[in-house]
N, C-alpha and C positions, 0 to 999 in steps of 0.2 A: 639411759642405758644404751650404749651400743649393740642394734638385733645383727646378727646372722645367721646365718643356717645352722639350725639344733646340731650337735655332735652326735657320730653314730656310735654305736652297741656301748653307748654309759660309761667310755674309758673316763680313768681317771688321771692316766698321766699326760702330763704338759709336755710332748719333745720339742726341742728349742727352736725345731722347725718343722712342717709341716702340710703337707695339701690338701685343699681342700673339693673334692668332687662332689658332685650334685647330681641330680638326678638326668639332667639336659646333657651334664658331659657322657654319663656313661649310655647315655639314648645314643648320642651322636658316636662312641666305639662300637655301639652294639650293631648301627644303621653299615658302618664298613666292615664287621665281619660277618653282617650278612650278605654284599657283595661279593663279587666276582673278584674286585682288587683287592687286596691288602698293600701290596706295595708298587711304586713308581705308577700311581692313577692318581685321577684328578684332587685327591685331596690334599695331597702335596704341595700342587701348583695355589691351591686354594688358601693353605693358608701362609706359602711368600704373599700372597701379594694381599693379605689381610695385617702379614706385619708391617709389609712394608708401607701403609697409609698408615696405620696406628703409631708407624716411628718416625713419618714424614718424611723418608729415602723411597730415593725409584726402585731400589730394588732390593728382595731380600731372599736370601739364599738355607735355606734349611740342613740340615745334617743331624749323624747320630748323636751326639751332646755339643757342649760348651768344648770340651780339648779339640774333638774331631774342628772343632769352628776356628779356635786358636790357629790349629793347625794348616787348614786351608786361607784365611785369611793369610797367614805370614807367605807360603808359597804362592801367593795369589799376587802380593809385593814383592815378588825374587829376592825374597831371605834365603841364602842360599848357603854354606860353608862358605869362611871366611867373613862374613856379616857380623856384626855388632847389632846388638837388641839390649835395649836398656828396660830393665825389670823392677818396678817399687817391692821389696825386699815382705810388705806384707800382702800376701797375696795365697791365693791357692797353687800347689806344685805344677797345676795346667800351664801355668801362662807364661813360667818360663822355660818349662819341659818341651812346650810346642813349637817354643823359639828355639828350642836343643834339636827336635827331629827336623827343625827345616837347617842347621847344621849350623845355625848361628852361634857365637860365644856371647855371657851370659855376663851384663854390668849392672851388678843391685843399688836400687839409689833407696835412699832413706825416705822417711818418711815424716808429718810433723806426728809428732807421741798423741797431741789431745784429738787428732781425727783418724790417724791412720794413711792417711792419703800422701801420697807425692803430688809435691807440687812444684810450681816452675825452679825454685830455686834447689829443691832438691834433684831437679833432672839436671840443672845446669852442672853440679857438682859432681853428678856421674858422666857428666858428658867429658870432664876434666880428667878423670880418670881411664878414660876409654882411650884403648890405642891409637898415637896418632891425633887425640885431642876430636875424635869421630865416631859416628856411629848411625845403622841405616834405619833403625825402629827404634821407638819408643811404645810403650803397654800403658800408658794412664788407669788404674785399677779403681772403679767406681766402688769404693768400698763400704758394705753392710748398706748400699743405696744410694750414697748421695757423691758431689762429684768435688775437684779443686777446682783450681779455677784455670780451666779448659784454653782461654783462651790465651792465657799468658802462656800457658805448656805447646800450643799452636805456633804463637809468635816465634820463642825459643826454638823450634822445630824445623821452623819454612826456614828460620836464618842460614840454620845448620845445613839444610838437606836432608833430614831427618824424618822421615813417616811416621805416621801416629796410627795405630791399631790402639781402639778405646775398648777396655775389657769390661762390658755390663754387665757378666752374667748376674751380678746381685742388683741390677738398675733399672732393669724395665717397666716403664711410666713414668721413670725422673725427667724431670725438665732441667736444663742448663744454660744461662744465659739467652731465655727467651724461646731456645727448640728443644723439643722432644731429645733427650738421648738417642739414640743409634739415627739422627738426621745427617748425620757426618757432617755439620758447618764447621767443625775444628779437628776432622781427622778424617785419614783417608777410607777406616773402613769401621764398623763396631762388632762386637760381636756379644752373642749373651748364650745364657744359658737355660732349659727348664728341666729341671732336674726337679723331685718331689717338693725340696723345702724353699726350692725359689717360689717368687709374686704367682706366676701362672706356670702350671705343671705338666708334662708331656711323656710322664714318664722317666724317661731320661731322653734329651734330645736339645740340639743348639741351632742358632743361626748368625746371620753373617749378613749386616744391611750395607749396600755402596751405593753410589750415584754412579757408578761408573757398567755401562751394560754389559763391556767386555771383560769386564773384570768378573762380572757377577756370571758370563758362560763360562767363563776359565774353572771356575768355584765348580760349577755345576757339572762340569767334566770331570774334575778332580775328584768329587765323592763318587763318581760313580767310576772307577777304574782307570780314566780319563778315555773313557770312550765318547766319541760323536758318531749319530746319524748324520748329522747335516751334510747332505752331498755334496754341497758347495765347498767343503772343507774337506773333500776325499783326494786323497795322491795317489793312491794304490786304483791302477786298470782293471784289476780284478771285483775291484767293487759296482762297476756298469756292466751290463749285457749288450748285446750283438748293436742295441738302435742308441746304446749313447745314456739309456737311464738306467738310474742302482738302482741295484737287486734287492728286491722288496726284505730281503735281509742283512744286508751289511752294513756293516757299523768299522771304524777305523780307533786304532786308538797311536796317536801322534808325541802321548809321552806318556810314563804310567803315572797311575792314581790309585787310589783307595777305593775301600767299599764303605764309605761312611754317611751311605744313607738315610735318612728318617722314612720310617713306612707311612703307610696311609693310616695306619691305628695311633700310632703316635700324635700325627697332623690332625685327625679328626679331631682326636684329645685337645693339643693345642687351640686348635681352631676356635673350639667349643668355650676351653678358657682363656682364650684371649679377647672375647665377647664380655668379660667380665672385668678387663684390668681395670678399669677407672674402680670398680667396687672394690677391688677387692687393692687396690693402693688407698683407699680413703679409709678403708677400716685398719690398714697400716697405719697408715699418719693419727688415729684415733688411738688407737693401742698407745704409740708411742706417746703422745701424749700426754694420756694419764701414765704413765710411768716415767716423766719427768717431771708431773706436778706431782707425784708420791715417793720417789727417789732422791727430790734435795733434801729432805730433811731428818731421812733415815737414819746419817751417819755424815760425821767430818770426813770419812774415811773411805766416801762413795763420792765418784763427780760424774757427769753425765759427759758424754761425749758434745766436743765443740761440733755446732753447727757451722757449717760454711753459708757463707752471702750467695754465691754463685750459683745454686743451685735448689730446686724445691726437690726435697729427696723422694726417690718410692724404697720406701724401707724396706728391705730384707729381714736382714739379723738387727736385733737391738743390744746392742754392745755397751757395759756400765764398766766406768774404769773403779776399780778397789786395790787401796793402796794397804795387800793384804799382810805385811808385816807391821804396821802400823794399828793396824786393826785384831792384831795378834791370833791370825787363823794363814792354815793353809788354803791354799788354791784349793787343792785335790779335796783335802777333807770336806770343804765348805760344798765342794760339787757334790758328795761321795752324802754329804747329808741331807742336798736340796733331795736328790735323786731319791732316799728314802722316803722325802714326803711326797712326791710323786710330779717332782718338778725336774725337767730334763733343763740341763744349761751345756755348754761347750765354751772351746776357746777358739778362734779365730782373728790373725794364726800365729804358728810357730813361726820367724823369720827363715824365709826360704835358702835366705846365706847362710843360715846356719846347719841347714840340711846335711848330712855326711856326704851326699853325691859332689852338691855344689861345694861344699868346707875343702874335699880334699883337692876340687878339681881348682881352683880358686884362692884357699886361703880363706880367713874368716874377716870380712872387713870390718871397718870399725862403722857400727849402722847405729848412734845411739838412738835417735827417735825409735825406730822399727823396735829398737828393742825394748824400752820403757813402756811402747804401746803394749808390748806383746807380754810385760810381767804386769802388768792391772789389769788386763783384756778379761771380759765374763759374758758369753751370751747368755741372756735369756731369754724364753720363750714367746715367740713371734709368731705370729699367721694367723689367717684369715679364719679360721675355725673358734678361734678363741673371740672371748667378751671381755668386758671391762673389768668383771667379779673375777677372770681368770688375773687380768694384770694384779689386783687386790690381794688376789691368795698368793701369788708369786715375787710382791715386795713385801708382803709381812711374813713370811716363810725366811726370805732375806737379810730383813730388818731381826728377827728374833735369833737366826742364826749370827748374825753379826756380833748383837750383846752377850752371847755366851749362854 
């Protein structure tokens, strides 16, 4: 039997994602709002640079979620209007929404159907279609955890001129050909996300690992309005007094930014649970497990998602394809019934092409994979709070809903 940390106040439903806090995380929010700081104080700095050894980059950048990160990452690459950004067509609305506000235009590549992922020959094919036979980013989407293979989409990339922004928000702990995810050995920059039902939880709150230092003050000017102290970077005369040094108050700001901060309650939170990844990815890959040795043989009508070579996943979502007309049930009722028994599932996701912003601005391309993933797509319920007897209730719930 897989132990974890008992579940609080005796709930009975399963949501298909969910975080788990303990008694150490909410010590360590209670420890900073007993303090003086809540925001821009040392727990901030505390825990970049707890991510950035845990993901093996020099440097890691923090912010208010996973978009706010999209979004600083790509300005952080002079994505700028007029840019091309190529987008794997399943993904969340962030990651090409973020590619839209740094003013770039939007080329969905496909995806393979049994994993979800773009992979090199899927970028090559959107690269084909891209104006000009070009384009200045590419988004690799680590999807429900695990990755393609990173470094064919790398190769592809340096040919082109191409950047690589790696979107982890669902990957934190995965390893890929040998490094940690967000190391950047095959992209310029990564970004993730800790939102509730990701690996480790912040709330809501994202970051942004590079090996690059000036890239990573660029970042860190940008969330915060893009203001600097650093008086070595001051133009403006008014910022010194009479003997030649700034005034114990000024600050410059050289181009504007956001306010997309992460406070110190946030970072504490982080901090706290990311002392805990390696646990809390091993009871992932456990979960999963028993739910691919209880799931072959449910149903002809259930297959489990392909494993990729390239990669040891940290599981997110656990995504079962059902080929629901074949199995003669709808999607929605089959949800609309687990839900009654007190099992939460979702779909993840709708093809982003096909979205009405992107359909009208674009056209609807022809994406078969993205789409065959996204008509058998079924998450169910994942995370660290759950045990082995939860996977147990949650395929025979499935299995008995499936035979009618």
């Amino acid at each position: 039997m897989l132990r974890v940390t008992p579940k609080g106040g005796g709930a009975d439903f399963l949501p298909y994602g969910c975080q788990l806090i303990e008694e150490d995380d909410i010590a360590a929010v209670t420890a900073v709002l007993r303090s003086l700081t809540l925001t821009t104080g040392p727990a901030v700095g505390q825990f970049e640079a707890a991510l950035a050894s845990a993901t093996g980059a020099s440097e890691a950048v923090v912010c208010a979620n996973g978009t706010a990160a999209l979004h600083l990452a790509g300005r952080a690459l002079d994505i700028k209007p007029g840019a091309t950004a190529i987008v794997p067509t399943l993904t969340f609305l962030a990651t090409a929404n973020a590619m839209r506000l740094c003013g770039a235009e939007i080329v969905f590549a496909d995806v393979d159907p049994a994993t979800g992922l773009m992979e090199a020959t899927h970028f090559a094919e959107a690269l084909a279609r891209c104006p000009d036979q070009r384009a200045d980013v590419v988004l690799p989407v680590h999807l429900n955890g695990q990755t393609g293979d990173l470094e064919a989409i790398a190769r592809l990339a340096k040919r082109n001129g191409v950047k690589v922004i790696e979107d982890a928000c669902h990957a934190i702990g995965a390893q890929a050909h040998g490094a940690s995810v967000g190391a950047n050995r095959h992209c310029d920059l990564t970004v993730f996300s800790f939102h509730p039902v990701k690996t480790i939880a912040m709330g809501e709150g994202g970051a942004i690992t590079t090996n690059d230092p000036q890239i990573a003050a660029r970042m860190r000017r940008d969330r915060s309005h893009g203001m600097t102290r650093d008086a070595s970077a001051f133009a403006n005369p008014d910022s010194f007094d009479a003997s030649g040094a700034p005034n114990p108050w000024s600050y410059e700001m050289h181009e504007p930014g956001f306010n997309y901060r992460a406070n110190d309650i946030q970072c504490a939170l982080g901090l706290s649970q990311l002392k805990k990844l390696s646990r809390f990815v091993d009871i992932r890959r456990a979960l999963v497990a028993e739910y691919d040795s209880l799931l072959g043989d449910i149903s002809p009508h259930v297959r489990l998602l392909t494993r990729t070579r390239a990669c040891s996943p940290a599981w997110h979502l656990y995504v079962v394809r059902i080929d629901f007309a074949a199995a003669g049930v709808a999607r929605a009722s089959l949800m609309r019934h687990l839900a009654a028994q007190g099992i939460g599932t979702q779909v993840h996701y709708y093809p982003v092409h096909r979205q009405p912003y992107y359909a009208l601005r674009y056209g609807v391309t022809r994406l078969p994979g993205g789409d065959a993933y996204y008509e058998q797509a079924l998450s169910l319920p994942l995370s660290a709070r759950m045990d082995l007897d939860d996977v147990r209730r949650v395929v025979d719930a499935l299995a008995r809903a499936l035979r009618g």
